[in-house]
C-alpha positions as CSV (number, residue, x, y, z in Angstrom):
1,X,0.0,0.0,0.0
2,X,1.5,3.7,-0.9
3,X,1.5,6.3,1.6
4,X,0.2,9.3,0.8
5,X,0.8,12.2,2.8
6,X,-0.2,15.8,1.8
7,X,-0.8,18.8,4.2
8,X,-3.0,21.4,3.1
9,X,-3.9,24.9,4.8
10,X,-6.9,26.7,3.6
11,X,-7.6,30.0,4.5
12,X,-10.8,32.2,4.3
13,X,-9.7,36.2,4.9
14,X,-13.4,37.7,4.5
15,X,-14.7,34.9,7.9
16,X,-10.7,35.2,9.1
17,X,-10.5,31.5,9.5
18,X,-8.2,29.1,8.5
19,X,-8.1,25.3,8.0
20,X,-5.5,22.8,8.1
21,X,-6.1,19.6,6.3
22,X,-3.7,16.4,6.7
23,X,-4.2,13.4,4.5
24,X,-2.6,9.8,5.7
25,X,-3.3,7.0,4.4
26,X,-6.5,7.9,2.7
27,X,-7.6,9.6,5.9
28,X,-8.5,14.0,6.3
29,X,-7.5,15.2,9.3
30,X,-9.1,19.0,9.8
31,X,-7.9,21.3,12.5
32,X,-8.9,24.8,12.8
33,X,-6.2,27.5,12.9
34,X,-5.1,31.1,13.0
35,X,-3.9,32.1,9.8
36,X,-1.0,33.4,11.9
37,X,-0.1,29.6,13.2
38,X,-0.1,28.6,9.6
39,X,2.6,31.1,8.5
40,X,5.2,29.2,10.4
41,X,4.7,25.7,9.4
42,X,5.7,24.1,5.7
43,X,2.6,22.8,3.5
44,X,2.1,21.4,0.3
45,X,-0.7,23.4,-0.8
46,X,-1.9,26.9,0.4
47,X,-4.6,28.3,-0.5
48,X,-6.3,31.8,0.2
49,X,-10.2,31.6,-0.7
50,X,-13.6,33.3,-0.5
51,X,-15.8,31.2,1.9
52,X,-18.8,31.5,-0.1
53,X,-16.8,30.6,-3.6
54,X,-15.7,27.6,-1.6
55,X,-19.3,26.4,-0.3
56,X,-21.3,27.1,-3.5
57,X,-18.3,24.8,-5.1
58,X,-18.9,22.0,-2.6
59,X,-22.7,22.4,-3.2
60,X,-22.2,22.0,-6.9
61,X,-23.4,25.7,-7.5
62,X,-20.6,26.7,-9.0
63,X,-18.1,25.2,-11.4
64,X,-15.3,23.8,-10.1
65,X,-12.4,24.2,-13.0
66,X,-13.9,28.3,-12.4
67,X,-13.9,28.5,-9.3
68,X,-10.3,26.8,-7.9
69,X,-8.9,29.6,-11.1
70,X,-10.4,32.6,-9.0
71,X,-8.6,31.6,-5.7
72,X,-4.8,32.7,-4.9
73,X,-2.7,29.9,-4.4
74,X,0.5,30.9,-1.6
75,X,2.0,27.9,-2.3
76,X,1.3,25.4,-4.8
77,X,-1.6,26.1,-8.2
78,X,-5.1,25.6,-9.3
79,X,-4.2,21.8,-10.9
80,X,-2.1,20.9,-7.9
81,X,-5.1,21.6,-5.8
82,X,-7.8,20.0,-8.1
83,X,-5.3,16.9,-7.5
84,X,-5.9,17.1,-4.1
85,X,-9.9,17.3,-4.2
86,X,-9.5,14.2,-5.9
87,X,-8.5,12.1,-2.9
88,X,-11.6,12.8,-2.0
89,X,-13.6,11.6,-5.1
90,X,-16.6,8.7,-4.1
91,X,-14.9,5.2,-5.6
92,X,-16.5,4.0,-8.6
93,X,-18.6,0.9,-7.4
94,X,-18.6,-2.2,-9.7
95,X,-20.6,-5.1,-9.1
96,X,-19.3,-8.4,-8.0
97,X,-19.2,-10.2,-11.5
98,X,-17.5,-7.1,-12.7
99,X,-13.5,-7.5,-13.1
100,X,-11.5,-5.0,-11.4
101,X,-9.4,-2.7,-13.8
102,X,-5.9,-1.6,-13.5
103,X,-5.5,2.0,-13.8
């Protein structure tokens, strides 16, 4: 089994929250922060977003390839952040007779 192991921050300055998102092994860990704690630590992605961009996205209001190009990205870019979302993708289910495919 590979490892993956990404760290995320997210931060919303119009609600002046900010989110830090670990993924191991397939699993989110999501702490709330300062946006000043997250200036001293190292992630893979930062991103600086407009809570309500970020909602109506999640909610399938707006369009995601749109909306992840209107955010600033600190540390990382707009396709390197669409990677991430996609650890979170729902599996596609197959049905037991089905044979599993190799990606």
């Amino acid at each position: 089994m590979v490892q993956i192991r990404k760290a995320f921050w997210i931060i919303f300055p119009d609600t002046r929250e900010a989110f830090a998102i670990h993924v191991r092994y397939g699993v989110a860990e999501i702490r709330p922060r300062s946006p000043q704690e997250l200036d001293s630590l190292n992630p893979d992605l930062q991103v600086k977003a407009d809570s309500r961009a970020w909602k109506e996205m999640l909610a399938k209001i707006r369009n995601p390839p749109a909306t992840l190009a209107g955010f600033h990205y600190d540390k990382g870019n707009a396709i390197a952040f669409g990677r991430f979302l996609k650890l979170f993708e729902r599996p596609v289910m197959k049905r037991p007779f089905e044979p599993v495919r190799s990606p």
